[in-house]
PAVOBA-309095 format. One line per 10 residues: for each residue x, y, z of N, C-alpha, C. Coordinates in steps of 0.02 Angstrom, whole numbers. Atoms other than C-alpha are relative to their C-alpha. Layout:
N
X Y Z X Y Z X Y Z ~ ... .
This chain:
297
51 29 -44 -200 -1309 289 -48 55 22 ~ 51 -53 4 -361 -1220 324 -42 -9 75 ~ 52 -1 -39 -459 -1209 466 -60 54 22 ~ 64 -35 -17 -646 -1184 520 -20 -18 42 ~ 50 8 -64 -771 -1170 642 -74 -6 -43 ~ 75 -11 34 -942 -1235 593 -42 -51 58 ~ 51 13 -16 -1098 -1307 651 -24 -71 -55 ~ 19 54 32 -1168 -1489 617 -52 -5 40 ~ 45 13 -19 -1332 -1524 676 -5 71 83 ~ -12 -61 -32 -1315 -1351 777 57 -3 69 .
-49 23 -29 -1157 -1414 875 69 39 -38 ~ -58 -25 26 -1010 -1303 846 68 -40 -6 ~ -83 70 2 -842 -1404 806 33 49 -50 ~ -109 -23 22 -649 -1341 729 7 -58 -34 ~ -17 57 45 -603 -1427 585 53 28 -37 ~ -23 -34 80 -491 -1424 435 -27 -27 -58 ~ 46 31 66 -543 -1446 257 69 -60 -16 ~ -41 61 65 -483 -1593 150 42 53 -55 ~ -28 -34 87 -377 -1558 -11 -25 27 -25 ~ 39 -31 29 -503 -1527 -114 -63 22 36 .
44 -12 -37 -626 -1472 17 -61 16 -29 ~ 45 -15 -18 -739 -1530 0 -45 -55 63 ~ -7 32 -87 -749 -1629 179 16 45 60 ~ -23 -19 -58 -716 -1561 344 20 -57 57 ~ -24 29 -35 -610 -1653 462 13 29 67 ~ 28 -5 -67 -663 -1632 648 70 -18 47 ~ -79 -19 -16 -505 -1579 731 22 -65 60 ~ 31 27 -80 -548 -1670 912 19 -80 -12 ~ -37 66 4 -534 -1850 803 71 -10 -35 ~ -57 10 34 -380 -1826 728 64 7 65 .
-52 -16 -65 -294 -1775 909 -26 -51 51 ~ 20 67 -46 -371 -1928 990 -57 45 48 ~ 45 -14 -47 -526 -1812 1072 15 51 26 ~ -22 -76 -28 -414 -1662 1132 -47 60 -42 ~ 54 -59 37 -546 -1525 1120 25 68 21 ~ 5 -75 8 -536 -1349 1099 -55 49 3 ~ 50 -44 -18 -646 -1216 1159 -41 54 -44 ~ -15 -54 31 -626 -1103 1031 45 7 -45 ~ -52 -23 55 -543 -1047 872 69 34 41 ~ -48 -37 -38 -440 -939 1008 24 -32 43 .
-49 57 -29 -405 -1068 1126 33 -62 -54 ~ -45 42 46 -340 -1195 961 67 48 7 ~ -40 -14 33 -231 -1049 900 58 0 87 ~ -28 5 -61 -168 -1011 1099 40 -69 10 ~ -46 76 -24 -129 -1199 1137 -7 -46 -21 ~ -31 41 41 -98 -1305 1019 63 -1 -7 ~ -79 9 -19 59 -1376 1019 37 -38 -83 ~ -16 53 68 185 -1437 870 -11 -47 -2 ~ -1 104 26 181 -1615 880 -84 18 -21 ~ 62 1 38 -23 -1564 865 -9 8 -59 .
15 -12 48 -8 -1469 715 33 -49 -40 ~ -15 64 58 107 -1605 617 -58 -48 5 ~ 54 44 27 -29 -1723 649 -55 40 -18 ~ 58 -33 46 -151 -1601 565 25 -9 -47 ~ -15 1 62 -45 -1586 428 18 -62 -16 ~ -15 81 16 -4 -1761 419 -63 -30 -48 ~ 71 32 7 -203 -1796 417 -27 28 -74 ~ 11 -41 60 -218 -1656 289 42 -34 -73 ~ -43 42 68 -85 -1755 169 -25 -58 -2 ~ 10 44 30 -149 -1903 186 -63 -51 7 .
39 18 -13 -288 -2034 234 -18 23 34 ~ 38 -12 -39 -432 -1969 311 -86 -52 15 ~ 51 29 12 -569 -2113 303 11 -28 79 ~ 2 7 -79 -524 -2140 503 -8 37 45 ~ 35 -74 -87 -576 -1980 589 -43 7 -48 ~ 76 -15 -4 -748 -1906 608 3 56 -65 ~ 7 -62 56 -762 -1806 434 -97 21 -9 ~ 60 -2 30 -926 -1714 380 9 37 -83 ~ 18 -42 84 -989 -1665 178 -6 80 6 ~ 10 -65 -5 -970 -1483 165 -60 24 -21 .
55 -19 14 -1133 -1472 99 -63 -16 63 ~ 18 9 -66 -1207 -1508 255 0 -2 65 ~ -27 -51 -40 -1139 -1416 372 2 81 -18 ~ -16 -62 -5 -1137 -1243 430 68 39 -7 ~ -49 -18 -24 -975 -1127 387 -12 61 40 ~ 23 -82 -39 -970 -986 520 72 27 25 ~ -81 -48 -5 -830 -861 553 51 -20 37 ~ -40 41 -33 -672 -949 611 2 41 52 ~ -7 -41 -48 -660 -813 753 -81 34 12 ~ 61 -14 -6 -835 -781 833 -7 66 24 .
-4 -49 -16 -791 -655 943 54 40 30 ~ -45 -13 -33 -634 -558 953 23 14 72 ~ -31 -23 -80 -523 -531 1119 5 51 7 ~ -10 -77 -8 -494 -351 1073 -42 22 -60 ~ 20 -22 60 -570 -230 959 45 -19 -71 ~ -19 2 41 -504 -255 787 48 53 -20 ~ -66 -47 17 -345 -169 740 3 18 -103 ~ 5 -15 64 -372 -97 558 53 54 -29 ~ -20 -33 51 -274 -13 430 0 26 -56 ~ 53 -15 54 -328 120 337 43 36 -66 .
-20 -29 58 -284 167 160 78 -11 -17 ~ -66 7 -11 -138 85 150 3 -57 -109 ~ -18 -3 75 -153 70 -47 -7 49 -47 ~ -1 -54 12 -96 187 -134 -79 33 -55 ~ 68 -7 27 -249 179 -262 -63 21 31 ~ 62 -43 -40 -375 193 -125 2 52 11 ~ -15 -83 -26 -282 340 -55 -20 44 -41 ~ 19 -46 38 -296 427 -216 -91 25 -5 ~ 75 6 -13 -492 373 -204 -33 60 28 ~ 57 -39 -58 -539 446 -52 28 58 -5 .
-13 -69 -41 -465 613 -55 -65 51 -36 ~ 61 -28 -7 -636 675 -128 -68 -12 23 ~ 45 23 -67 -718 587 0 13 36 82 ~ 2 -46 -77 -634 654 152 62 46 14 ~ -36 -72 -14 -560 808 229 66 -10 6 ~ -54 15 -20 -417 731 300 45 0 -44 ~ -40 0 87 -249 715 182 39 -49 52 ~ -47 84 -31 -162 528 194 52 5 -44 ~ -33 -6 38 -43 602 69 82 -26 20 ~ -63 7 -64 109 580 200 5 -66 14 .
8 90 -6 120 376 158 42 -27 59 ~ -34 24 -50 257 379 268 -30 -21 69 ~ 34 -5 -72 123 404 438 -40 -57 -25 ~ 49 21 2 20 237 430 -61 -1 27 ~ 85 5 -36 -170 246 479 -14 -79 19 ~ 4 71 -39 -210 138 612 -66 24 46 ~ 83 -3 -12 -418 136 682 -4 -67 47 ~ 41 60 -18 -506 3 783 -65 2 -13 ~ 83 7 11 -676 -73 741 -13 -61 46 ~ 26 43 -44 -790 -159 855 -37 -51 -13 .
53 63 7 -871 -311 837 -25 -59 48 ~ 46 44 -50 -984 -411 958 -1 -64 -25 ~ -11 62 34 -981 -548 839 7 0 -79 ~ -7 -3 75 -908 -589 663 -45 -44 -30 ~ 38 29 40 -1030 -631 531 48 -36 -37 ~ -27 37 19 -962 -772 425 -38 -9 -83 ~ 30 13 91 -996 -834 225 -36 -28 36 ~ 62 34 -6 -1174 -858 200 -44 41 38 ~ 44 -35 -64 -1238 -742 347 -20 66 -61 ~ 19 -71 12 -1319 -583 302 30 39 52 .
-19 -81 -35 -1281 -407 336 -59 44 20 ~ 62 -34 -16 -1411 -324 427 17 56 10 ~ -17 -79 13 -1407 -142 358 -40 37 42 ~ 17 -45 -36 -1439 -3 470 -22 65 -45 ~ 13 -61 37 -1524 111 327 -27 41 42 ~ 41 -68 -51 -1626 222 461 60 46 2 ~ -38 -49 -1 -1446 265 498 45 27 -55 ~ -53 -34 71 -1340 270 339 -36 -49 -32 ~ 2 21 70 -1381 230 176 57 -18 -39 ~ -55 4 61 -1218 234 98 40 -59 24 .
-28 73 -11 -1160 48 136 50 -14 -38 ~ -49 14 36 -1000 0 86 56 -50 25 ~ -52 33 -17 -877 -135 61 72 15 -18 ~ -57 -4 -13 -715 -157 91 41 -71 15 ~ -26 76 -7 -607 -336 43 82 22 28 ~ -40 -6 -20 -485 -350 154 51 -61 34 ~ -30 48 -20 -320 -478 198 7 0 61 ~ -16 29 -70 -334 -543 383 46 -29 36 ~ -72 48 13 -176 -579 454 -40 -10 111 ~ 5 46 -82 -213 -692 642 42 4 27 .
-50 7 -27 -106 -667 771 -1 -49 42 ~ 1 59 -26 -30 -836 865 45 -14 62 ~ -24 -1 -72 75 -793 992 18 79 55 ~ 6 -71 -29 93 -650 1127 59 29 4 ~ -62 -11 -7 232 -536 1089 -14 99 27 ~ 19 -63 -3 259 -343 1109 81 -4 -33 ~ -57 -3 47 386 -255 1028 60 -45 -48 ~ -17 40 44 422 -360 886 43 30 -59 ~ -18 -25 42 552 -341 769 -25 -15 -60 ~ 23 23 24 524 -337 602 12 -77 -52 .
-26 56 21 616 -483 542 -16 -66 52 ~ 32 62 -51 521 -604 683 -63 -5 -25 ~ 64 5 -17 366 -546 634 -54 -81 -5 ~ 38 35 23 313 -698 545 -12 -60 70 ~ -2 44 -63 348 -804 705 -79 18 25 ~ 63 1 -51 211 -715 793 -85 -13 -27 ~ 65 -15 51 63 -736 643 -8 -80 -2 ~ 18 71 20 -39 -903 640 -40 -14 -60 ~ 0 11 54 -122 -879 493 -45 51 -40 ~ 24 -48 39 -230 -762 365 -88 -30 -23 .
34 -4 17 -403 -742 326 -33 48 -20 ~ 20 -52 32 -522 -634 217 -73 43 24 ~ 53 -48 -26 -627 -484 285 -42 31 -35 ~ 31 -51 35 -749 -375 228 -26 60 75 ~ -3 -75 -60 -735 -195 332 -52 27 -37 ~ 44 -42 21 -904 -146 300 -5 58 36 ~ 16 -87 -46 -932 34 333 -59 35 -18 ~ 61 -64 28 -1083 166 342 42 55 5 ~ -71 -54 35 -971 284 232 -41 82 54 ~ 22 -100 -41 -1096 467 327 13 -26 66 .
-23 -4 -101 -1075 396 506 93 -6 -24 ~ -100 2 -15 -895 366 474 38 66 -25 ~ -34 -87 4 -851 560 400 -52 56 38 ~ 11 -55 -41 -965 633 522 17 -3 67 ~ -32 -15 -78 -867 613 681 87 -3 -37 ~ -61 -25 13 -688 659 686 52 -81 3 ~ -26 81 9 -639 445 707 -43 -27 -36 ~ 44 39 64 -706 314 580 -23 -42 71 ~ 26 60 -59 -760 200 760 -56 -5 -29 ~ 83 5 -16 -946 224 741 -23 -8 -55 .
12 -10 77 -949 220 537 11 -75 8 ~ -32 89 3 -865 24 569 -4 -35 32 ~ -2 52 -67 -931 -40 711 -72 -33 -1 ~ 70 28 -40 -1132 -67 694 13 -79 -15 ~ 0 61 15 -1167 -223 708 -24 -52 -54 ~ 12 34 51 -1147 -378 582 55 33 -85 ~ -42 -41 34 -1032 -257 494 63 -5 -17 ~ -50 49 8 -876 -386 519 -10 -55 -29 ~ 4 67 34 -881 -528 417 85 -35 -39 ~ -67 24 41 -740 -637 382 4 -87 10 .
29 68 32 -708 -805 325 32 -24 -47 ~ 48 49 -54 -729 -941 283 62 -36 39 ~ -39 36 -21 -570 -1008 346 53 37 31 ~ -62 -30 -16 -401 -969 426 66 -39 -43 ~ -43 12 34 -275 -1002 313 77 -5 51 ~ -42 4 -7 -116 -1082 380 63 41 -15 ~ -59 -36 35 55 -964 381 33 -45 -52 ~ -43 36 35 145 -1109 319 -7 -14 -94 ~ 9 2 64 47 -1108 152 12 48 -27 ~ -24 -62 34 122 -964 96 66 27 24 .
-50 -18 -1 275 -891 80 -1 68 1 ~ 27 -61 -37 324 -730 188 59 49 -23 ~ 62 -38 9 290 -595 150 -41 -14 -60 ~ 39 47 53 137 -653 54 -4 55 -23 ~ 45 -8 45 71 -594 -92 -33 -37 -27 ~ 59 23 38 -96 -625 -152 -58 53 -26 ~ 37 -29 24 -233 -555 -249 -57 -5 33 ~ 58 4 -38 -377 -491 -168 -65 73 -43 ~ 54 -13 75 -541 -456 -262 -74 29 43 ~ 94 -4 -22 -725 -393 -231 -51 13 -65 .
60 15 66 -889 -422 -324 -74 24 44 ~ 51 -16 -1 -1041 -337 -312 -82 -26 -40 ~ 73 35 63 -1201 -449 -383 59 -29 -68 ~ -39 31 32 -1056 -539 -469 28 43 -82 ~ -23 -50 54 -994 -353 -545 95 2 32 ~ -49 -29 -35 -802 -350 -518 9 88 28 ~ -14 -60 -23 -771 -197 -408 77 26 36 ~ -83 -20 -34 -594 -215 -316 33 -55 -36 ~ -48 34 18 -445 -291 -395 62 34 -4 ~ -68 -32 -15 -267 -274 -330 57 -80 25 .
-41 68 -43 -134 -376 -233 53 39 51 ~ -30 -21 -60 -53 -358 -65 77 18 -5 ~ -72 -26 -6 127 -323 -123 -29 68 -23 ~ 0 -75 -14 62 -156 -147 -26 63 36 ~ 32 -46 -92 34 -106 24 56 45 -17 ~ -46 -37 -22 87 37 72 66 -12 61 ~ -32 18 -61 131 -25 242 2 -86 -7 ~ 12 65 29 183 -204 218 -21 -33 83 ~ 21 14 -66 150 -341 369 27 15 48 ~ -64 -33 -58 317 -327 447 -11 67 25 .
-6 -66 -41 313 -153 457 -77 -5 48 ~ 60 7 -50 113 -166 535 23 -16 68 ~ 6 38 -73 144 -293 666 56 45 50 ~ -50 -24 -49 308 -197 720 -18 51 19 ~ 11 -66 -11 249 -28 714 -54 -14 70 ~ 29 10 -44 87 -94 817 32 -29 67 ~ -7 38 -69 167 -222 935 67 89 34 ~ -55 -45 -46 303 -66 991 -41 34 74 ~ 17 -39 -79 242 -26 1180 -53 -45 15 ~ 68 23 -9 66 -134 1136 12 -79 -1 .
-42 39 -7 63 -310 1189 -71 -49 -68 ~ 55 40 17 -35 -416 1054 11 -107 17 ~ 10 74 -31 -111 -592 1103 -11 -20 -66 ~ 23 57 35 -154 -759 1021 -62 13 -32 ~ 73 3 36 -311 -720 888 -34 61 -4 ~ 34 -60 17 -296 -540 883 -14 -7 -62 ~ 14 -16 83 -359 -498 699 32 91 -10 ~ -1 -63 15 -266 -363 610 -18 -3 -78 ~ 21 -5 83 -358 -309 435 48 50 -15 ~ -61 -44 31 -221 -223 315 -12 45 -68 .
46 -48 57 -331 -106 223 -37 -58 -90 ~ 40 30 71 -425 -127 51 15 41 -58 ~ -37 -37 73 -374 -61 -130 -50 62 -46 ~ 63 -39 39 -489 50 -248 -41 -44 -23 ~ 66 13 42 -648 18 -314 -55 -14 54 ~ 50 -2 -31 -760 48 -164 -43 18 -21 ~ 60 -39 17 -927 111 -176 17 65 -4 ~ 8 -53 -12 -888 273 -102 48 42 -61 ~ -59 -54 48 -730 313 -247 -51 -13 -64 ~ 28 22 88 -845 263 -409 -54 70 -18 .
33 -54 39 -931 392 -516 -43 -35 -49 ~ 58 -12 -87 -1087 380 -473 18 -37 43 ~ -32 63 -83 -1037 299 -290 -81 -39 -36 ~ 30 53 27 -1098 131 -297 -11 -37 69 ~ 11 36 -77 -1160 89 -115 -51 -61 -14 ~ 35 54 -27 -1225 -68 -76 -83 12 30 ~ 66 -27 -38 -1427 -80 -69 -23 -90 6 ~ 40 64 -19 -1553 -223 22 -1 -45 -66 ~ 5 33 42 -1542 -374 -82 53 -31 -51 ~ -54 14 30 -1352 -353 -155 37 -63 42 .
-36 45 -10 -1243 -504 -139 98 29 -16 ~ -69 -27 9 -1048 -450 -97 38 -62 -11 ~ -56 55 -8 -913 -583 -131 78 50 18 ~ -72 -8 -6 -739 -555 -71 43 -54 0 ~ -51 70 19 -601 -667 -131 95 -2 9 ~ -80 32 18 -423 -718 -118 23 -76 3 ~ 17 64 48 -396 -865 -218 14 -53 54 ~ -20 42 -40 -285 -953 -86 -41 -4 65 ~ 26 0 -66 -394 -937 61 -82 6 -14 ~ 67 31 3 -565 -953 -25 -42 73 -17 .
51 -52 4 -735 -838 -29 -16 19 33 ~ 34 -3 -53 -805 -739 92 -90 38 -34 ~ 59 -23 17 -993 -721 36 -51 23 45 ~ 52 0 -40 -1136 -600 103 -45 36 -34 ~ 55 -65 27 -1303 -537 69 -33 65 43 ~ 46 -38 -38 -1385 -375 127 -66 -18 3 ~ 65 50 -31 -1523 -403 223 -45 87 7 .
């Protein structure tokens, strides 16, 4: 089961897709009118008996609640604007690692220590939006496809055999970065934070559609050039270990977002680097959870 946040005649509404989505089913008539504020107030309080009748609605007739044509509607980033900064994870494949070490000073050779960053975002861009590049300040634009795992309930020190309890469901990022602001200060913050520089999308993918610990393949395309291709069983740091290592002392809420790094074939590892200029179209994909498409602007 999938859910989004979009816009119909400029009216924001929470839906899920149909089967073959290509419908959206308007969450509000399927719960008899119970509305939700927010992607972050659904994931917060919603209750089981709610979600079986989502998935109920999702299996079967839907010609009795308020559906709209996906072609006529807006999709916009199931999470508009996080509760906390973004909890990221960096280089947590071994391929990238090898990447970057003639990119930066640092040595991530020591797989055992995971890299753990926050990036800021004022608001997530969604498929379809542009990326409004900050060339004055960097030029060297770069993506980064990355698996989104949602968090759904508030725990702190989590073991790692619970973790999946506390995860509501997964969606796909792109951690854009300005690769010179991010190796000229001694933290990547200011390299990953300008704005429009979050994009993720288009949906939140249900835990239940996948079996845990997932693997899936996660892809990126440059002007429809493959550039990343890998799959999440070869994290370094898998989820369990993430969420436990993070939640130990820290308390995470309902709709934090943690991104779990990205694989090789960035711009910044390719010979000649291959940064992103005005006018490129990025896709990022994982098959089960859809496209997240953007253009530079």
């Amino acid at each position: 089961m999938k859910f989004v946040r979009f816009k119909s005649e400029n009216n924001e509404k929470l839906g899920i897709f149909n089967k073959d989505e290509s419908k959206i089913i308007e969450i509000s008539s399927v719960l008899k009118g119970r509305e939700f504020s927010s992607m972050i107030d659904l994931i917060e309080n919603i209750t089981e008996d709610e979600m079986e009748q989502l998935q109920e609605t999702f299996g079967g007739k839907i010609s009795e609640y308020v559906q709209y044509d996906i072609s006529k509607v807006k999709i916009c980033s199931p999470i508009k604007r996080p509760i906390h900064d973004i909890i990221c994870v960096g280089v947590n494949y071994k391929s990238h690692l090898e990447e970057t070490k003639e990119s930066f000073k640092d040595d991530f050779t020591e797989t055992e220590k995971t890299v753990y960053f926050s990036k800021r975002a004022s608001e997530i861009i969604g498929t379809g939006d542009t990326v409004k590049s900050r060339m004055d300040l960097d030029t060297h634009l770069d993506y980064e496809v990355e698996l989104a795992v949602i968090i759904g309930k508030k725990g702190s020190d989590i073991a790692k055999e619970d973790v999946e309890k506390y995860i509501f469901g997964y969606s796909i990022f792109n951690d854009i970065s300005a690769r010179e602001l991010q190796q000229s200060h001694f933290q990547w913050y200011r390299g990953k934070s300008l704005d429009t520089y979050s994009s993720m999308g288009p949906c939140i993918l249900h835990k239940t559609a996948l079996s845990f610990p997932i693997e899936v393949d996660v892809k990126s395309y440059v002007n429809k050039e493959l550039r990343q291709s890998s799959n999440t069983r070869l994290f370094l740091a898998d989820i369990p270990q993430i969420i436990s290592e993070i939640s130990a002392g820290i308390t995470l809420e309902p709709g934090d977002i943690i991104i779990t790094g990205t694989p090789s074939g960035v711009g910044m590892g390719m010979k000649p680097q291959g940064f992103m200029k005005k006018g490129d179209v990025v896709t990022c994909e994982i098959p089960e959870i859809g496209k997240l498409i953007n253009t530079i602007e």
